[in-house]
C-alpha positions as CSV (number, residue, x, y, z in Angstrom):
1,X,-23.3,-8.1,20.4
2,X,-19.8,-8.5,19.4
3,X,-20.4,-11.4,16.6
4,X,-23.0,-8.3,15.2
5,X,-20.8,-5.9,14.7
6,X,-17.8,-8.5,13.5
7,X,-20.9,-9.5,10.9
8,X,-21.2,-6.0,10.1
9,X,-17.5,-5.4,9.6
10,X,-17.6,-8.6,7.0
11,X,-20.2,-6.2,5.6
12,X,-18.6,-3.3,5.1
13,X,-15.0,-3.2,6.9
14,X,-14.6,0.7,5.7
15,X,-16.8,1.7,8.2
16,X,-14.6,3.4,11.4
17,X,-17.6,3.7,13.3
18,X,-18.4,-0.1,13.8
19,X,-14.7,-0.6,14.9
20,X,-15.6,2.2,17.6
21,X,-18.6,0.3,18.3
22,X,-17.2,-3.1,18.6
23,X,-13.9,-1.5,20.3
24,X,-16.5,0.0,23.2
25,X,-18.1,-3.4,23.7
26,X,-14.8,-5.2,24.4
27,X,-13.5,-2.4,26.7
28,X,-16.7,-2.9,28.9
29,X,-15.9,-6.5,28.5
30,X,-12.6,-5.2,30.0
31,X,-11.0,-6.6,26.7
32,X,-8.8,-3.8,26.4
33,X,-6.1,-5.3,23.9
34,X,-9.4,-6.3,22.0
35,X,-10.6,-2.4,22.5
36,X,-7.4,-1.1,21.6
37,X,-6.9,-3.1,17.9
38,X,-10.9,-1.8,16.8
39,X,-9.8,1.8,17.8
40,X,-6.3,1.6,15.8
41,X,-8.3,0.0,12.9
42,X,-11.1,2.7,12.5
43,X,-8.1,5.2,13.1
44,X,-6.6,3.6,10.2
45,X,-10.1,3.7,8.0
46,X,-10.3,7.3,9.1
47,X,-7.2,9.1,11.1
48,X,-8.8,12.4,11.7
49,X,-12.2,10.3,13.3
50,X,-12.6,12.5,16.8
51,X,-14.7,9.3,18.3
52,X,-12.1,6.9,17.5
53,X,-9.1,9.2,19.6
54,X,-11.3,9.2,22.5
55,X,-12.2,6.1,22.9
56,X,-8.9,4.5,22.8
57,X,-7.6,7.6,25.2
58,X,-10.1,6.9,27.3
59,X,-8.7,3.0,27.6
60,X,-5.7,4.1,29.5
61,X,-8.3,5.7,32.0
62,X,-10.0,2.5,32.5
63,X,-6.6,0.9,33.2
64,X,-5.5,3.6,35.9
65,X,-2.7,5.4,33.1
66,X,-4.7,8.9,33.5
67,X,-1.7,10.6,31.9
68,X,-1.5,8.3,28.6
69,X,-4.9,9.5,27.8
70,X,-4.2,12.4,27.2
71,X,-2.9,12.8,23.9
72,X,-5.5,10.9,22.6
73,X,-8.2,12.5,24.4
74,X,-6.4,16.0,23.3
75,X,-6.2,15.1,19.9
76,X,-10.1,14.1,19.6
77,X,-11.0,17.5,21.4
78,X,-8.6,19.5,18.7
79,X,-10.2,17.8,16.1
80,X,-14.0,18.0,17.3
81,X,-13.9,20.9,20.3
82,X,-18.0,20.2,20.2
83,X,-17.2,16.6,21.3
84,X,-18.9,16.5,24.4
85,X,-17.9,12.7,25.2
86,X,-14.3,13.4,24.9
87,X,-14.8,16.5,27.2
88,X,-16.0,13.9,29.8
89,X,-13.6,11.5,28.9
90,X,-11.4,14.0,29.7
91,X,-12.6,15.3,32.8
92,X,-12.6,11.8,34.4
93,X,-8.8,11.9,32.9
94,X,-8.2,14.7,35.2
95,X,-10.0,14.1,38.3
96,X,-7.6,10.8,38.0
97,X,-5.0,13.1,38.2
98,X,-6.0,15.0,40.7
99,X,-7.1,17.6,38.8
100,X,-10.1,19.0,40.1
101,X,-10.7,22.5,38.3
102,X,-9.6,21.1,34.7
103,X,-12.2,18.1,35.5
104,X,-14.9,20.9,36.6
105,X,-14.1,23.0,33.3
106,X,-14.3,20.1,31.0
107,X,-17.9,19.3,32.5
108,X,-19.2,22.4,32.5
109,X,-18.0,23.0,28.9
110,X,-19.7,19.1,28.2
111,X,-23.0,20.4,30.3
112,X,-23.0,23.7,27.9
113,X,-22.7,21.8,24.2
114,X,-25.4,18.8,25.6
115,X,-27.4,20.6,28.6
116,X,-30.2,17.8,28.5
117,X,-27.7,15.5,29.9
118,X,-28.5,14.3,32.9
119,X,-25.4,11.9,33.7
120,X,-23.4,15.0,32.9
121,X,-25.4,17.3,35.5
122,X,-24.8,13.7,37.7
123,X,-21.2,13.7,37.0
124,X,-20.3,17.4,38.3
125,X,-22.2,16.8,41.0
126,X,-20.0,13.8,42.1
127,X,-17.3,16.7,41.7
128,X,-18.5,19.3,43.5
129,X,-19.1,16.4,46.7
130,X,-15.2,15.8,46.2
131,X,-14.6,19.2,46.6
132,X,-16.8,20.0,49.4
133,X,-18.3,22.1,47.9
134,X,-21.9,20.9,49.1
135,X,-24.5,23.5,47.5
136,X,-23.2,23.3,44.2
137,X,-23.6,19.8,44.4
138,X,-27.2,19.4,45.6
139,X,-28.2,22.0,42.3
140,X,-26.9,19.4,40.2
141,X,-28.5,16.8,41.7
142,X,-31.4,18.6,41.8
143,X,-30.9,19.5,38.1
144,X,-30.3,15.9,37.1
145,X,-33.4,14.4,38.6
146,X,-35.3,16.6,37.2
147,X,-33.7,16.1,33.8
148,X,-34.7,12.4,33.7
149,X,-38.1,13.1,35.2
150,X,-38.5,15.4,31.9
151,X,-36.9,12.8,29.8
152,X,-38.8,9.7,31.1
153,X,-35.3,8.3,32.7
154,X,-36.7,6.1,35.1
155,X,-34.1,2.9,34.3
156,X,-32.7,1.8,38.1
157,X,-28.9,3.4,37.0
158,X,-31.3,6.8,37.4
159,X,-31.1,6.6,40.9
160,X,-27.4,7.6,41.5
161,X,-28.4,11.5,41.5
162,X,-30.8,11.0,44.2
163,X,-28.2,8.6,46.2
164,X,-25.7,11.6,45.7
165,X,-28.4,14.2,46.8
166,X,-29.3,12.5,49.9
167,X,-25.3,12.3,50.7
168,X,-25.3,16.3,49.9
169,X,-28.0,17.0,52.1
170,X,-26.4,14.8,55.0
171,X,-23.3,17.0,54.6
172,X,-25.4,19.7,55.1
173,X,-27.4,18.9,57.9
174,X,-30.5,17.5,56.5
175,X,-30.8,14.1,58.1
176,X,-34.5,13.8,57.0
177,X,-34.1,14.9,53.5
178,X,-31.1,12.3,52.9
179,X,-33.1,9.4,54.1
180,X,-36.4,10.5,51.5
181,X,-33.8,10.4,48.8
182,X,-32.3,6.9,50.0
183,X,-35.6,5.3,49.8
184,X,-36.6,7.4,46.1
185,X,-33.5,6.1,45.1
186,X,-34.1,2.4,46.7
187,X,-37.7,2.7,44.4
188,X,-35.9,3.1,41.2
189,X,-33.1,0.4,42.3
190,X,-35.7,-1.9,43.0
191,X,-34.3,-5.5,43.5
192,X,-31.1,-4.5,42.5
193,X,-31.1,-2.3,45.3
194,X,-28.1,-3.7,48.0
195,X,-26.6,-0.8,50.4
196,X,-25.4,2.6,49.9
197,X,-22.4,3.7,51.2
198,X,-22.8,6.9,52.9
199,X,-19.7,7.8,54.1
């Protein structure tokens, strides 16, 4: 993927977006120097680029320095408050911090500008388990599975809302719920399916 987008760049090397591209690839490569100089160059091809600020705040979240995203991640959201991957970015920023109710109003913002997002809906679930908060939790885990059954989502990563319901539902006392959703979730896993931790 990498020697695509450094073709593309030969291409046309104004374009910030491919940098961004390129940039994300290396940091899931865990590259993150690699990450770092494709963010600074689209920044450079476009300083005011919202994407670009939130990706490369978002690197410092990767590498455990929650605070030093920040800025970026501030500055992204400033310049696109719409930007509903920076919100997340910044959420998960937060909950680093220990920062639970910015987290939860940086998803719920995120869940308002995208609603159909079902990894969003996913992600504030996670939260509300954090906090405890049980019933809040299983909504959004019921909201998420049914957002991917409307959308078709049926990919084996589509089984971590019904791993997180069946934790929800042991929390609350539902022993024979939890184990239905640990073996709907075992279906979508398939083969890649190993253990699930639910402690």
């Amino acid at each position: 993927a990498n020697a695509d987008f450094t073709q593309a760049l030969a291409i046309d090397a104004l374009d910030s977006a491919i940098f961004i591209l390129r940039g994300n690839t290396y940091a899931e490569m865990e590259e993150y120097t690699l990450a770092r100089g494709d963010f600074n160059a689209a920044l450079r091809w476009d300083p005011d680029s919202s994407d670009a600020f939130a990706a490369r705040g978002y690197l410092s979240v990767q590498s455990g320095n929650h605070s030093l995203a920040l800025p970026d991640i501030n500055r992204a959201i400033e310049l696109s408050p719409l930007n509903h991957d920076a919100l997340v970015k910044r959420g998960n920023a937060y909950i680093g911090l220990g920062q639970a109710e910015l987290a939860l109003s940086d998803l719920n913002q995120a869940i308002i500008v995208a609603p159909t997002n079902s990894d969003y809906v996913y992600s504030r679930g996670l939260l509300y388990l954090g906090l405890t908060e049980y019933e809040s939790a299983l909504k959004d885990f019921d909201a998420a599975i049914d957002l991917n059954l409307i959308l078709g989502n049926i990919d084996p990563r589509h089984a971590k809302p019904f791993i997180g319901r069946g934790r929800a539902n042991l929390r609350l006392g539902n022993p024979s719920q939890a184990l239905d959703d640990a073996n709907r979730g075992r279906f979508l896993l398939e083969r890649n399916f190993t253990s699930v931790d639910w402690a």
